[in-house]
C-alpha atoms as one frame of an Amber mdcrd trajectory, in Angstrom:
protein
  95.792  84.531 104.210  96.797  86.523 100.895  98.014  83.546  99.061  94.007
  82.520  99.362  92.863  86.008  98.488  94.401  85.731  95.555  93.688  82.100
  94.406  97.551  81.154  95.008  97.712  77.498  95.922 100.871  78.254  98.557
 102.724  81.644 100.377 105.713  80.230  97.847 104.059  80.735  94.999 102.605
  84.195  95.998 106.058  85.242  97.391 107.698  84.114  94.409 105.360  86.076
  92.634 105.308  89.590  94.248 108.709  89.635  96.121 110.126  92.209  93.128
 107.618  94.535  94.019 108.019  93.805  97.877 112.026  94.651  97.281 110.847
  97.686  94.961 109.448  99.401  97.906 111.710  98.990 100.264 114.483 100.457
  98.162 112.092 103.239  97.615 111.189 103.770 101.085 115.046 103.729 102.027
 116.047 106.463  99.257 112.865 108.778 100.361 114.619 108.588 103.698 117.923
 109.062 102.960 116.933 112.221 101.224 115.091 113.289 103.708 117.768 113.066
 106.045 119.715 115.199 103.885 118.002 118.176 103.565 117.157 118.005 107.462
 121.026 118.278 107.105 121.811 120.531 105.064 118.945 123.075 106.520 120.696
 122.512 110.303 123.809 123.757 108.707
């Protein structure tokens, strides 16, 4: 489990702990595709 790879004493802790950078990511991930999407667009036009 990662919470005992890391020494964390529960998931809660190591969720509480890294959930920023989980969320981070994802907003990332969601803008990289949204712009790709776009120019897939705009190159169709």
């Amino acid at each position: 489990m990662v919470q005992h790879n890391l020494g964390h004493f529960s998931a809660a802790f190591t969720y509480d702990t890294y959930c920023h950078i989980a969320e981070r990511m994802r907003l990332g991930n969601a803008d990289r595709m949204e712009e790709y999407y776009h120019n897939i667009s705009a190159q169709n036009e």
